[in-house]
N, C-alpha and C positions, 0 to 999 in steps of 0.2 A: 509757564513763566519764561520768558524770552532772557537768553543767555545763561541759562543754568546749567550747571555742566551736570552729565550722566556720567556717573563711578563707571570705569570699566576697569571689570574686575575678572583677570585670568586663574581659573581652577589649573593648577599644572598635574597632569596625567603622565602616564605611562602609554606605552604602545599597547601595551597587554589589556591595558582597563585606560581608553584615549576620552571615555565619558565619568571616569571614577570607577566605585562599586559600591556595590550594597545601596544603603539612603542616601550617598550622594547625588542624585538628581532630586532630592529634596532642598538639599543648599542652594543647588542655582537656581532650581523656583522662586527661593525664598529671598535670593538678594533680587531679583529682575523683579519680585511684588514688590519688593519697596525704593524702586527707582534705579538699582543698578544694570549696569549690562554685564552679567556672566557669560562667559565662552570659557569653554575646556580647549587647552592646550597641550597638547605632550612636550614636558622642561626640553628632551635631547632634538625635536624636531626643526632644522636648521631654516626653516620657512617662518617661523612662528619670530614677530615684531615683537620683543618683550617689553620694548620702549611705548607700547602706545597704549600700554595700560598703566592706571592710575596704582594697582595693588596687584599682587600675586601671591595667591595662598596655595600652599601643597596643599592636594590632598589626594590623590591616587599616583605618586611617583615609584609604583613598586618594586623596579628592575634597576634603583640607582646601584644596589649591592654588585652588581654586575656591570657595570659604570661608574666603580667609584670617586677616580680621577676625574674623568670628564664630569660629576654632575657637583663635586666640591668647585671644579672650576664654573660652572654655569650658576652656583649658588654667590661665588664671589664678581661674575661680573654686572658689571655696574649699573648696566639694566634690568636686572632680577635684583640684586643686592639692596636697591636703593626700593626697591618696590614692595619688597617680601613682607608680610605680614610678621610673622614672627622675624626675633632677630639673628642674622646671618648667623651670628657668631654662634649663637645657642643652637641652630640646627646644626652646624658644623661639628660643634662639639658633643652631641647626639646622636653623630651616626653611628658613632665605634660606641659600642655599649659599654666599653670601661666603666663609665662613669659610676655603674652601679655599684663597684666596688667599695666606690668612694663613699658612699652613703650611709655605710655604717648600717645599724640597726632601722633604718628608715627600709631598706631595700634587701630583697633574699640576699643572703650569703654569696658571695661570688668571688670568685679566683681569674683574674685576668692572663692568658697565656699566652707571649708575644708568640708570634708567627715562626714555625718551624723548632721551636721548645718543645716540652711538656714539662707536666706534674706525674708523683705517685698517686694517683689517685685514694688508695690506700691509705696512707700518711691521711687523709682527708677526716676519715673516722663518719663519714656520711656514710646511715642507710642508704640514700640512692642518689645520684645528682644525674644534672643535666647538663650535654656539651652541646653548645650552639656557635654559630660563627658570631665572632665579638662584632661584626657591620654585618647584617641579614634582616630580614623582614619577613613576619608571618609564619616563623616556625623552620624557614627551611633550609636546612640541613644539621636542624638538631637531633640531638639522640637521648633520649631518654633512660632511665636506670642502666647506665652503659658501664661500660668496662674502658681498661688501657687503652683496650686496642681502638676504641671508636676516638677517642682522644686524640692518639696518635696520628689513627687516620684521616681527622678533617687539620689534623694543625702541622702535622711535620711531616705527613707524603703529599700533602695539599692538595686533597681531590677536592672541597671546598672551599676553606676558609683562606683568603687571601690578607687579610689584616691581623691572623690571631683568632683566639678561641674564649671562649668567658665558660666556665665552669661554676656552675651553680647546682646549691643543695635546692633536689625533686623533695616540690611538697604532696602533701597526702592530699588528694581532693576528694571532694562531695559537689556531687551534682544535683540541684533540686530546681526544677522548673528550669532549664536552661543558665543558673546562675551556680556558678564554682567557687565553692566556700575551700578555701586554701589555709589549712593548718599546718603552725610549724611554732615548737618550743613556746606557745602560749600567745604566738601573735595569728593574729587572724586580719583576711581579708577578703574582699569580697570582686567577683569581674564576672561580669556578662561577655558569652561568646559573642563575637562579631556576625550581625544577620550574613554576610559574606563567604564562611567560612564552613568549611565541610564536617 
């Protein structure tokens, strides 16, 4: 049909995964079969026109933790901002994992640890918890059934965590076919590992 415009639509990547991971080349399949033009872009690559796509959807940005200034600024300028599928403000306020604190009984237990603090862990009365960086992605550099001292050392000698720590009660899992049944004080949930993931 003469003059119809084609959606061009930017996948925003990482340097590390500049194509996605896992089934993400099933998405770009899937919009370019129903008329869109997908291209993968990496958000931090200073070549990349952000202006001349219609839409911009994350979906492999995994090294923003390591960029966190620059990629909250690339999120508010005005050529991603005004494009972004989801809204600016809700990714923004997403990154630092606070939020889960806030959730009350909807979301695990969590203790939010501004940067260069701690907790008694102790005081806590948790069988086991978890310290992870409060802005991270995929696991890294949490610690599991930990002690003070892993606390200590991603939040207040800062060999990781650059925003803070989130301290959360470790649930008991069950592994059955690839799917992790997560018990804890009578709630239950259920999460598929990611095909991506080790």
């Amino acid at each position: 049909m003469a003059g119809q415009h084609t959606p061009r639509i930017a996948l925003a990547a990482s340097a590390a995964f500049p194509e996605g991971a896992g089934g993400d080349g099933l998405l770009a399949r899937a919009l370019t079969d129903r008329g869109a033009s997908a291209a993968w872009a990496v958000w931090n690559d200073p070549e990349v026109d952000w202006s001349a796509f219609d839409l911009v959807v994350l979906r492999a940005t995994w090294d923003y933790p390591d960029h966190i200034d620059e990629f909250r600024a690339w999120l508010r300028s005005p050529a991603v901002a005004t494009r972004l599928v989801n809204p600016t403000n809700l990714v923004l306020g997403n990154l630092h994992k606070g939020y889960l604190a806030d959730l009350g009984e909807l979301a695990v237990p969590t203790i939010v640890v501004p940067k260069g603090m701690t907790v008694d862990l102790g005081r806590l009365r948790w069988r086991d918890s978890v310290v992870k960086p409060a802005v991270g992605v995929g696991g890294f550099g949490a610690v599991r059934a930990t002690g003070q001292a892993d606390l200590d050392k991603l939040n207040v000698n800062g060999t990781v965590s650059l925003d803070g720590a989130n301290v959360e009660l470790d649930f008991e899992e069950i592994t059955v076919d690839g799917i992790i049944r997560m018990i804890q004080s009578g709630m239950s949930m259920w999460t598929r590992r990611p095909s991506w993931s080790s």
